[in-house]
Backbone bond lengths (Angstrom), bond angles and torsions (degrees), N, CA, C in turn:
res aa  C-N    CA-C-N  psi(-1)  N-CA   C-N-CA  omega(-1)  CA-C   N-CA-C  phi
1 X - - - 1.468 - - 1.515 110.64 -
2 X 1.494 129.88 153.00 1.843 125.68 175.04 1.631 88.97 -90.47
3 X 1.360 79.56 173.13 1.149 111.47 176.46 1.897 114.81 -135.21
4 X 1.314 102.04 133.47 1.288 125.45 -161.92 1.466 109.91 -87.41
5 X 1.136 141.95 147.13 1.271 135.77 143.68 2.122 109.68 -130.79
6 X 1.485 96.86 116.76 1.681 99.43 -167.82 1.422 89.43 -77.00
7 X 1.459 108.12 -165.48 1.384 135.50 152.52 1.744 104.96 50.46
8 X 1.209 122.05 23.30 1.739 130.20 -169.29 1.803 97.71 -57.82
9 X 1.027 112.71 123.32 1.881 131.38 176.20 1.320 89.12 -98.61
10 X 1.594 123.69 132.31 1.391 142.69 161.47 1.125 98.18 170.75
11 X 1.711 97.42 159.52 1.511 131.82 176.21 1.966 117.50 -70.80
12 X 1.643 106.21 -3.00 1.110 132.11 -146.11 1.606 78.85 -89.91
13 X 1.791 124.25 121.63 0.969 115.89 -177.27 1.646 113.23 -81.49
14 X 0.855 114.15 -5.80 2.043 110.22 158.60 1.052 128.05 -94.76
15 X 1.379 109.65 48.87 1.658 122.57 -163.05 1.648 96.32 -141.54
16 X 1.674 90.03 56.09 2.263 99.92 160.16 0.944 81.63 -128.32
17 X 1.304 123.27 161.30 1.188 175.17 -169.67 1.181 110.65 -73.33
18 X 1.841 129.12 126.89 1.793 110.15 179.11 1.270 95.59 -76.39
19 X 1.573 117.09 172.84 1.273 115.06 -176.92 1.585 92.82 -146.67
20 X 1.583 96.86 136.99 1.615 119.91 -167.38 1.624 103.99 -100.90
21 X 1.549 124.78 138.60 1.185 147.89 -165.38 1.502 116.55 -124.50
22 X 1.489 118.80 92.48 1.492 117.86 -13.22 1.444 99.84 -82.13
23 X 2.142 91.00 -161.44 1.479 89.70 -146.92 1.693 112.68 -98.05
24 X 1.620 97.14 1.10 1.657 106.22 177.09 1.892 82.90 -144.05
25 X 1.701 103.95 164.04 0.958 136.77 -165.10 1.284 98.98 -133.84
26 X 1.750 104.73 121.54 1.460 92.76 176.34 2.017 90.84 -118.85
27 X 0.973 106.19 115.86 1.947 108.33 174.75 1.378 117.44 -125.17
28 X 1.636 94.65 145.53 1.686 97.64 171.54 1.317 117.97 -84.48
29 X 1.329 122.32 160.47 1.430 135.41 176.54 1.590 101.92 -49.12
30 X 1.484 115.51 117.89 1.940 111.92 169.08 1.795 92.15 101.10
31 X 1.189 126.22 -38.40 1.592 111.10 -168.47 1.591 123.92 -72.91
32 X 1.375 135.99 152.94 1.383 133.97 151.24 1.131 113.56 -57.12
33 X 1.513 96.24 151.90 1.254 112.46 -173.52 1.029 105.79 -151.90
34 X 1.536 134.48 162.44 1.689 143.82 -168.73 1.680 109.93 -158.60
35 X 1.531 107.36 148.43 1.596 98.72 164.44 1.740 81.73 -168.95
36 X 1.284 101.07 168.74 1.639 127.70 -173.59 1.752 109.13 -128.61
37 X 1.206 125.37 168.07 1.310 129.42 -158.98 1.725 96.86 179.63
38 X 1.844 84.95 126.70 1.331 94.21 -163.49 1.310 96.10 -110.78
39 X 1.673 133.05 171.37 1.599 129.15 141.12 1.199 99.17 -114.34
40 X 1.080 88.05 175.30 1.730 114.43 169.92 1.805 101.34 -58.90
41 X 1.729 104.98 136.43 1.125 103.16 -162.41 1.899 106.15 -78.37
42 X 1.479 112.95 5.03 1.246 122.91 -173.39 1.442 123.88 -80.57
43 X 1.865 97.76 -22.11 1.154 124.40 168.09 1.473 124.04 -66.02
44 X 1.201 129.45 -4.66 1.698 139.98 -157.29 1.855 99.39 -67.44
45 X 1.450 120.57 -19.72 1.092 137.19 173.67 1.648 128.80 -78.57
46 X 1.486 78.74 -11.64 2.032 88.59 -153.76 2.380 78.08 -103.42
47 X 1.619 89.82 164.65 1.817 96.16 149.43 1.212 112.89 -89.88
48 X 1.709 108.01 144.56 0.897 131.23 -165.38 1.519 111.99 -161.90
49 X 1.667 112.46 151.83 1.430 79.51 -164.22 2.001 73.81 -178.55
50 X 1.466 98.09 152.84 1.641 105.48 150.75 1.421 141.85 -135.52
51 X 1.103 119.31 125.30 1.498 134.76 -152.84 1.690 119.25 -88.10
52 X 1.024 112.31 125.70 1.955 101.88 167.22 1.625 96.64 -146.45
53 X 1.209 120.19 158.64 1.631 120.79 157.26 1.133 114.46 -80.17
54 X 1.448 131.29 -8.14 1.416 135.76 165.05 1.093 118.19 -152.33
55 X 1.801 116.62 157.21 1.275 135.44 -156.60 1.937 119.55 89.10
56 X 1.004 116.33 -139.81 1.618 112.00 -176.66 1.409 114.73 -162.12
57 X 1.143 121.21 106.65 1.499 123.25 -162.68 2.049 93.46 -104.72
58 X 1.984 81.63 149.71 1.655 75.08 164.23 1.666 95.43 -163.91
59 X 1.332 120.59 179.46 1.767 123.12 -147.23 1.654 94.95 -141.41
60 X 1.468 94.90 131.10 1.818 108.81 171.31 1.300 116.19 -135.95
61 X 1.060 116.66 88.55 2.149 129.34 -154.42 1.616 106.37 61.68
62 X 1.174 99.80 -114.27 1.510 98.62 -163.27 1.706 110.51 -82.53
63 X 1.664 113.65 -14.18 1.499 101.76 -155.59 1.528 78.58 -121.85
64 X 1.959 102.11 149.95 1.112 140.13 -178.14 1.252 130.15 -99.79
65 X 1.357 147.97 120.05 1.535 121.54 -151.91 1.555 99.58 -146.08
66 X 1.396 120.40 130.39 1.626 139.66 -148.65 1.442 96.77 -118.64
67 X 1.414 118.44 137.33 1.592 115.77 173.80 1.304 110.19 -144.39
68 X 1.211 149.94 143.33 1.401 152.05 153.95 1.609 114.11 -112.95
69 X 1.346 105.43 147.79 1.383 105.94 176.11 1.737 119.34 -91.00
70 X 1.436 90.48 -25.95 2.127 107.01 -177.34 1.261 90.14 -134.80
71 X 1.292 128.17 134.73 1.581 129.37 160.22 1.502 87.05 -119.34
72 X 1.721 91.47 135.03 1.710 99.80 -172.87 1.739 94.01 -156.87
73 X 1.239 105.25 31.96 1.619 106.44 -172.05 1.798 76.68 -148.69
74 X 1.752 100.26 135.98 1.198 110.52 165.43 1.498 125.87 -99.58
75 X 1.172 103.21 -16.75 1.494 105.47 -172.96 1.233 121.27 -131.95
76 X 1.968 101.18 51.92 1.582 130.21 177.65 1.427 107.97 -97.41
77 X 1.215 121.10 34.27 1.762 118.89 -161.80 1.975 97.49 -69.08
78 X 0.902 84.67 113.11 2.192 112.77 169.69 1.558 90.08 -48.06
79 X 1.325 119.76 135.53 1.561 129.26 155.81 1.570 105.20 -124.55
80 X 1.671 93.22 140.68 1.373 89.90 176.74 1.602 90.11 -120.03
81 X 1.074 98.79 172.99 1.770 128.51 -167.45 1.232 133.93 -149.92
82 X 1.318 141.24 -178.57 1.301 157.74 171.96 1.236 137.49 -178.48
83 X 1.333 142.15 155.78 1.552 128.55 -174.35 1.121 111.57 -117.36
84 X 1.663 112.66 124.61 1.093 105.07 -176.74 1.574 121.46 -65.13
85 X 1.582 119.11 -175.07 1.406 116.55 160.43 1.295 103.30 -65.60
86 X 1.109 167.43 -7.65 1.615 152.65 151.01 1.384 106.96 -81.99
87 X 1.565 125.66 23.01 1.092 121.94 -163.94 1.533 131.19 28.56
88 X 1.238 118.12 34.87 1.826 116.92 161.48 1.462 98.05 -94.50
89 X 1.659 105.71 148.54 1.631 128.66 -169.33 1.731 83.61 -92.84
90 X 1.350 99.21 123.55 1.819 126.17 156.08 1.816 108.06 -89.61
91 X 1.013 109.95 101.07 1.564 108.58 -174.98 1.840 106.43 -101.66
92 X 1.248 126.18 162.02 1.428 139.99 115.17 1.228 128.79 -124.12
93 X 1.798 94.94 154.24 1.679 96.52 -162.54 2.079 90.57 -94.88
94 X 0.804 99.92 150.62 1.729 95.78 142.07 1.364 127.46 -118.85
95 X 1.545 94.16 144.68 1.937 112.36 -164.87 1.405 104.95 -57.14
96 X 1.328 154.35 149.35 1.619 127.15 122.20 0.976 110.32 -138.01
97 X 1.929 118.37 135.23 0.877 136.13 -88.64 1.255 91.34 -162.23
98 X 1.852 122.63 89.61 1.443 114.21 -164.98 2.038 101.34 -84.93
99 X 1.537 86.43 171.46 1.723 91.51 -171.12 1.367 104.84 -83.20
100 X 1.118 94.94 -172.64 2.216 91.67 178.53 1.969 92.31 -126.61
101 X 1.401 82.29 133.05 1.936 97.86 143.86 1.632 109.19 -84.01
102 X 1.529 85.09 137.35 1.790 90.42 174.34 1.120 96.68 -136.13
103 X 1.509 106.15 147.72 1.521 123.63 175.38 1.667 101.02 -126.20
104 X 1.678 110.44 170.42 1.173 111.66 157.94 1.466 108.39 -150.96
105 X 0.920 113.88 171.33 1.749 133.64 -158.64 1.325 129.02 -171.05
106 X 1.143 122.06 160.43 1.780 110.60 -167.74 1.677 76.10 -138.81
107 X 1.840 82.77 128.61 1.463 125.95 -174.07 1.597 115.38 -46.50
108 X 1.303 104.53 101.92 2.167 81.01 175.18 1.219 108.09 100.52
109 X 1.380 122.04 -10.33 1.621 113.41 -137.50 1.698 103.14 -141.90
110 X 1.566 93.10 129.53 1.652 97.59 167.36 0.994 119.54 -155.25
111 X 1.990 132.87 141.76 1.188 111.71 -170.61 1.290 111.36 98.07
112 X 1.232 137.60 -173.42 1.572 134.66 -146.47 1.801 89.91 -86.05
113 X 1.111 91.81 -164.18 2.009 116.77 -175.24 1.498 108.87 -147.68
114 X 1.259 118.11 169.95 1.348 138.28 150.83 1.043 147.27 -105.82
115 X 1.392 142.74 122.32 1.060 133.04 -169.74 1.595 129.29 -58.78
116 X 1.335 137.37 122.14 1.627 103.91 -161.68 1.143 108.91 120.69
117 X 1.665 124.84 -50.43 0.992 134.44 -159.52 1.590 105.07 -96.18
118 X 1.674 103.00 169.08 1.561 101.08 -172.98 1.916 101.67 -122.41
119 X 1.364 108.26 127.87 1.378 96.66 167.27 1.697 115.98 -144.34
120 X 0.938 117.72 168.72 1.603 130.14 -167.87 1.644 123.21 -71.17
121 X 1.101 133.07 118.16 1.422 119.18 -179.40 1.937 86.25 -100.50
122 X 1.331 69.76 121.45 2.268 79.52 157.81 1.876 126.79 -112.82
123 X 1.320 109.55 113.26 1.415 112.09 175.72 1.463 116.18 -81.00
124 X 0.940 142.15 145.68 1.314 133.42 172.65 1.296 102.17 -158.74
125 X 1.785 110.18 118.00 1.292 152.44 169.18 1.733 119.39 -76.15
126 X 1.295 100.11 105.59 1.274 84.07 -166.89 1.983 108.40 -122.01
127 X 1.307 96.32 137.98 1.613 124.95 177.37 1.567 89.48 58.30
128 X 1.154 111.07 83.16 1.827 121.99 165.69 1.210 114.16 -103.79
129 X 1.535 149.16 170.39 1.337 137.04 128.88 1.622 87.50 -145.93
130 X 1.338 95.65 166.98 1.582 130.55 -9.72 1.709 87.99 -111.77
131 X 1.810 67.97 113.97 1.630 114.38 -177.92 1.882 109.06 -49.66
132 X 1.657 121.66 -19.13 0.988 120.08 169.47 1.894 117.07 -71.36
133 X 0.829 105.15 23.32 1.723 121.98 -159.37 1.356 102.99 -130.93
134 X 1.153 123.36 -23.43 1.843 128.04 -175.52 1.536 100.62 -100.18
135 X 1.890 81.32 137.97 1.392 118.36 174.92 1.431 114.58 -116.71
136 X 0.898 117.43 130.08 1.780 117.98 177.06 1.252 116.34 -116.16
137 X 1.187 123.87 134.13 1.790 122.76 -173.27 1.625 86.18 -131.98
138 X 1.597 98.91 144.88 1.556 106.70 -173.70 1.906 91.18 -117.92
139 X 1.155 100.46 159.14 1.735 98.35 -163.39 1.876 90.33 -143.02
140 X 1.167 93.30 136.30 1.774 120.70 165.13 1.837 105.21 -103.22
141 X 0.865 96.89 121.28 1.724 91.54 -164.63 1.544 127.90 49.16
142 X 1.445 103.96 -89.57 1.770 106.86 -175.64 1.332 92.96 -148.35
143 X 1.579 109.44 19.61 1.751 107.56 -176.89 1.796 95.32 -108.13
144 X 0.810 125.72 132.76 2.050 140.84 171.60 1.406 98.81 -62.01
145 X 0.956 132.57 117.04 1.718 135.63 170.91 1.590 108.06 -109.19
146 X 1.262 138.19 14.37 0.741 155.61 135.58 2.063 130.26 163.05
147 X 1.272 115.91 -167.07 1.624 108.41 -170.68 1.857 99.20 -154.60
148 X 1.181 90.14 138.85 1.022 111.18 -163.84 1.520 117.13 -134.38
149 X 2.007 119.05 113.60 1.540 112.56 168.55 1.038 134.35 -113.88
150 X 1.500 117.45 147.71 1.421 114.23 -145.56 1.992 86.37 -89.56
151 X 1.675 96.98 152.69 1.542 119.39 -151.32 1.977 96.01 -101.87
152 X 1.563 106.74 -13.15 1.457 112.55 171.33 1.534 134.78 -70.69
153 X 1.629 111.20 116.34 1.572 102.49 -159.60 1.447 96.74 -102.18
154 X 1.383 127.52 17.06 1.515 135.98 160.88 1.138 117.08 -27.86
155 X 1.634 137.56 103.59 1.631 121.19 -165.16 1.569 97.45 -96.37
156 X 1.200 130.76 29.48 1.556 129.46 166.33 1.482 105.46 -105.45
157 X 1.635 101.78 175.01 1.340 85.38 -178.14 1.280 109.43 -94.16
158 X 1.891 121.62 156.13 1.148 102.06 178.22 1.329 124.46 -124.71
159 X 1.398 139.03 -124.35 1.491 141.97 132.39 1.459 116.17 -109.40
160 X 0.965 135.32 158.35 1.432 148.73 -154.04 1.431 130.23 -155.82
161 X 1.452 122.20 96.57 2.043 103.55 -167.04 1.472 70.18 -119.05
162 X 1.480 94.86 150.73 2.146 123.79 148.77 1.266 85.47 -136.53
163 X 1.523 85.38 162.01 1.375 127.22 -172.82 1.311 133.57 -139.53
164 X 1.210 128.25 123.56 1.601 121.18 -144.47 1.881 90.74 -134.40
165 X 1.426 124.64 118.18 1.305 140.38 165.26 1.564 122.81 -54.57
166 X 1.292 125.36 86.78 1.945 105.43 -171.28 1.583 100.70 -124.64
167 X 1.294 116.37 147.13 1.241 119.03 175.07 1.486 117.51 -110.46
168 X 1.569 111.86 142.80 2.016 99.79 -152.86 1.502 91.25 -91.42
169 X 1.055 109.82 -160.05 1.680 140.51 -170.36 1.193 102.07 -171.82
170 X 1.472 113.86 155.51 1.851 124.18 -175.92 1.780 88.39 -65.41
171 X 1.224 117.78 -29.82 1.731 97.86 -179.88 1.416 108.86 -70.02
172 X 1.204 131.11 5.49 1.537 109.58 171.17 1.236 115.66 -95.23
173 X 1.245 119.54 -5.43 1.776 133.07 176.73 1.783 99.23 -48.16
174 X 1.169 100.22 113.78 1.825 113.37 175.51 1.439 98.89 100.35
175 X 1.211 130.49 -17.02 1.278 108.46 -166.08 1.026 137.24 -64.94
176 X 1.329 165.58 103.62 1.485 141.89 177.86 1.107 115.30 -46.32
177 X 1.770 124.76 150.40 1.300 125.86 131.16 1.430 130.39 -115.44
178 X 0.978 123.35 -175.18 1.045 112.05 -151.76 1.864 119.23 177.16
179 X 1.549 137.46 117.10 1.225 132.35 -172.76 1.532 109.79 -94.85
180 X 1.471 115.08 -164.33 1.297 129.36 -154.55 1.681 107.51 -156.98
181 X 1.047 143.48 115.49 1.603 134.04 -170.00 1.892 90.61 -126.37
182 X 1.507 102.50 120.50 1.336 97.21 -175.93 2.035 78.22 -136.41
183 X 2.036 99.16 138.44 1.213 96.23 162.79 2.170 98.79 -106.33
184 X 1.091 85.77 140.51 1.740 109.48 173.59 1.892 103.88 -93.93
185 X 1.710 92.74 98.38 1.825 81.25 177.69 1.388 113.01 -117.21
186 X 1.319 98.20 29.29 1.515 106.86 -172.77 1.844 138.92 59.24
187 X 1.178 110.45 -145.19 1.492 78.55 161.32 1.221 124.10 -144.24
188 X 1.236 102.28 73.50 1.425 117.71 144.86 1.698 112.23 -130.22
189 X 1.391 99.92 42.12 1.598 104.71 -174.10 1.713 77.32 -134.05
190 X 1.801 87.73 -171.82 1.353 105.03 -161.75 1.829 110.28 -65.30
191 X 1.727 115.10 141.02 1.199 107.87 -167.72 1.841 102.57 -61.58
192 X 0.948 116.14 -33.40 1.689 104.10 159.90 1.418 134.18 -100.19
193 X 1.141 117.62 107.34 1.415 116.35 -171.38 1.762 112.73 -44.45
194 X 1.439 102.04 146.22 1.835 117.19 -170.52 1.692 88.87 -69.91
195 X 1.220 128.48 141.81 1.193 159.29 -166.51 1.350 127.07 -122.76
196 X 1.337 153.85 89.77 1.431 138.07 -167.57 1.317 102.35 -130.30
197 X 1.795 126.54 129.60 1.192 108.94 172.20 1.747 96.29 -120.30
198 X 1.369 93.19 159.36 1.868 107.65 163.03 1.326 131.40 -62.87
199 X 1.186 109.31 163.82 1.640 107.61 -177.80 1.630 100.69 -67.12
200 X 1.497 121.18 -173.37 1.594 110.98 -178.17 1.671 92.73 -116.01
201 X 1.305 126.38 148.09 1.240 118.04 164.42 1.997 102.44 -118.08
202 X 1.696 98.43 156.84 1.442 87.02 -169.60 1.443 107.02 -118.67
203 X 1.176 114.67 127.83 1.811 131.80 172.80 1.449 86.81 -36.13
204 X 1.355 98.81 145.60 1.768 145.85 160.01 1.306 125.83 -121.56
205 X 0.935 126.42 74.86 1.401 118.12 -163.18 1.710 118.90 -134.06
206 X 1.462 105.98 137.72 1.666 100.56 -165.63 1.156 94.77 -137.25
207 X 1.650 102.39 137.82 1.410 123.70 167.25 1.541 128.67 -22.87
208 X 1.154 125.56 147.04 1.765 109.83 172.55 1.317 98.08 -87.03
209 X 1.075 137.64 -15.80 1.733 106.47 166.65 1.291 115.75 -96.11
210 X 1.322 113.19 37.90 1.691 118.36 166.27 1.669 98.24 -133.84
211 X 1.227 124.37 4.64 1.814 113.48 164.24 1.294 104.66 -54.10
212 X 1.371 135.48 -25.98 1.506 109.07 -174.42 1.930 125.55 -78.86
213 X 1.382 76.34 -2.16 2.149 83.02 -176.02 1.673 91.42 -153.97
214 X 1.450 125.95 56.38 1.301 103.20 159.18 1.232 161.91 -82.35
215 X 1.414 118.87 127.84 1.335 81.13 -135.23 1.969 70.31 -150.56
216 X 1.319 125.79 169.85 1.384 112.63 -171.73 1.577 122.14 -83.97
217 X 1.525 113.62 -8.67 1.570 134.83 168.55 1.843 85.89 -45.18
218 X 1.081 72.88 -83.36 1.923 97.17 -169.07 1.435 115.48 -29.43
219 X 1.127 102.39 -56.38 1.560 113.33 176.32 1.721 109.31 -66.00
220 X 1.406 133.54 -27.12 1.557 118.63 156.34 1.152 128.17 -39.47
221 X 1.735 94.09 -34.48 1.973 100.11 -172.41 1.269 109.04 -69.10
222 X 1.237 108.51 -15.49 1.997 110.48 -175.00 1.701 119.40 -108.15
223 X 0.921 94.33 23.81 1.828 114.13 177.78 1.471 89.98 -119.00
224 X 1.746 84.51 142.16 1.699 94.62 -175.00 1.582 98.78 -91.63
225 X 0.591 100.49 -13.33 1.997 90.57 176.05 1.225 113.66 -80.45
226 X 1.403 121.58 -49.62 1.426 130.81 159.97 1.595 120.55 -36.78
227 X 1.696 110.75 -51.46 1.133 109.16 173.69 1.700 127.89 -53.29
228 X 1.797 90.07 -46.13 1.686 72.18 173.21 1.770 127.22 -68.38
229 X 0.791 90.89 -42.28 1.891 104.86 170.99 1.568 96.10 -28.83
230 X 1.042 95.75 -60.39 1.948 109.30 -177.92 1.742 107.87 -41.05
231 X 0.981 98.19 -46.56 1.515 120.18 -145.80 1.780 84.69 -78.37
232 X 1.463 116.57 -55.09 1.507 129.05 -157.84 1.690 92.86 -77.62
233 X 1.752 149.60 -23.56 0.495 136.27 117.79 1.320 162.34 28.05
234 X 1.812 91.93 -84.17 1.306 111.56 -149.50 2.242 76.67 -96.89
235 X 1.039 116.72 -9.64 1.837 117.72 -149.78 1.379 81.14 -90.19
236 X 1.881 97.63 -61.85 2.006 92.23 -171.23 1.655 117.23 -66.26
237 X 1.117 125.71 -9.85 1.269 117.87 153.38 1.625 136.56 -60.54
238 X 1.824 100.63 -42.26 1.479 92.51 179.63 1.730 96.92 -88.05
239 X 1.509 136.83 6.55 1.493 115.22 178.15 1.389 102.47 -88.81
240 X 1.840 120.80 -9.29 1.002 118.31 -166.23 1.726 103.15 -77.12
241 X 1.514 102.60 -53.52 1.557 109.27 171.46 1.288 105.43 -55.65
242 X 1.191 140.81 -61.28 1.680 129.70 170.07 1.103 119.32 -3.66
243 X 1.676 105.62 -53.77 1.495 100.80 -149.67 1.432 87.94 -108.49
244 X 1.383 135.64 -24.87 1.540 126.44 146.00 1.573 104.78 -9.90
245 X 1.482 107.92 -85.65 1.117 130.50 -162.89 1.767 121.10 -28.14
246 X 1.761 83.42 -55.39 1.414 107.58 -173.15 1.836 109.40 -67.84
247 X 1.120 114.02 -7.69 1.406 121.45 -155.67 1.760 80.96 -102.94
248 X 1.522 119.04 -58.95 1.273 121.56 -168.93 1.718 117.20 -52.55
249 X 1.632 88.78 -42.74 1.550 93.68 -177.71 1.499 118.16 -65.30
250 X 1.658 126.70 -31.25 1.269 134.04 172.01 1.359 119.91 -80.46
251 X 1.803 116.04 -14.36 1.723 102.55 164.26 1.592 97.80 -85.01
252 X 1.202 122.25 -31.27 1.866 114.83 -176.96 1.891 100.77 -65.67
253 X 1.270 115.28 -37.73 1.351 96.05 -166.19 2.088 95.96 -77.88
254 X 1.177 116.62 -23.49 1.761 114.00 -170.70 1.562 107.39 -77.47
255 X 1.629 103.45 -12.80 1.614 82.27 167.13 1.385 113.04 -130.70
């Protein structure tokens, strides 16, 4: 196997750095993928060369160019290289940087809720890197209820749960929730950061003076939108008998 030495300090004018195009890779599991790698054009004299255990690399003057058709190996990162005139290898690696599935779920929990009560939303990010780069924002509709970064400087990919504490109210009945998996790679990563959100799951939740028969009838009466509906209802019904009434009482009094 070679051996690499990055970041080489000398006066030795073939002593920059190869440089990878671009400089992180962000790919999904099964997709193609491509990148190029240049040296210094001073180097055309020196070896030089770029390496992966998979995909198919090939060279046109100074720059080197890597392709795969399925990337299904995460921790195949391509190095390119060169030797200096003192013959030490100047390497770079390039990152790549699989996406995350995210799910979310409430902890413990299945089936309706309570109002009052407090329970757990869980996100869980799964096989990310580098997971020290992920931010998670947990969302109540389209409002952020809070964000959360993961504290792991693991440069593989890994799995990942946070956990965010919320307590419902009959207004959360219907609501979705729902997380957000964003990796932050700064910038020398992609000009838009990779983005993944979760499926939405939707609050169930019933009043405490409807625990004794709950059931989702019941629980309309305790939604304020429902209520008025109720309310508009319950009005055109008795004006309807009203005027029943009024109709009955004037054929009994005409004959």
């Amino acid at each position: 196997p070679q051996h690499f030495l990055p970041d080489i300090q000398s006066e030795d004018k073939t002593h920059y750095k190869p440089v990878f195009t671009p400089s992180r890779l962000v790919v999904k599991f099964g997709d193609p993928t491509a990148a190029s790698c240049s040296v210094c054009e001073r180097c055309i004299d020196n070896i030089f060369n770029l390496e992966s255990p998979v995909g198919l690399t090939s060279i046109n003057g100074t720059t080197m160019f890597w392709t795969i058709e399925r990337l299904t190996e995460w921790l195949t990162s391509p190095i390119c290289y060169y030797n200096t005139d003192t013959d030490v290898q100047c390497c770079t690696i390039l990152p790549i940087t699989p996406p995350d599935n995210v799910s979310v779920s409430f902890v413990d929990h299945t089936g309706p809720m309570f109002e009052g009560k407090q329970y757990t939303l869980q996100c869980t990010v799964e096989e990310v890197a580098p997971v020290e780069n992920l931010t998670v924002t947990f969302y109540r509709g389209q409002t952020a209820l809070g964000q959360l970064q993961s504290k792991n400087n693991n440069p593989k990919p890994v799995t990942e749960t946070f956990s965010l504490n919320i307590t419902l109210s009959k207004e959360d009945n219907g609501v979705q929730y729902w997380c957000e998996a964003k990796l932050e790679l700064g910038p020398y990563g992609p000009q838009l950061p990779p983005v993944e959100t979760s499926q939405t799951i939707t609050a169930t939740v019933f009043c405490e003076s409807d625990t004794t028969t709950p059931t989702r009838l019941l629980w309309s009466l305790c939604s304020a939108n429902n209520k008025g509906i109720l309310i508009g209802v319950v009005t055109a019904a008795l004006i309807a008998i009203l005027i029943l009434l009024i109709g009955l009482f004037y054929c009994y009094k005409s004959k």
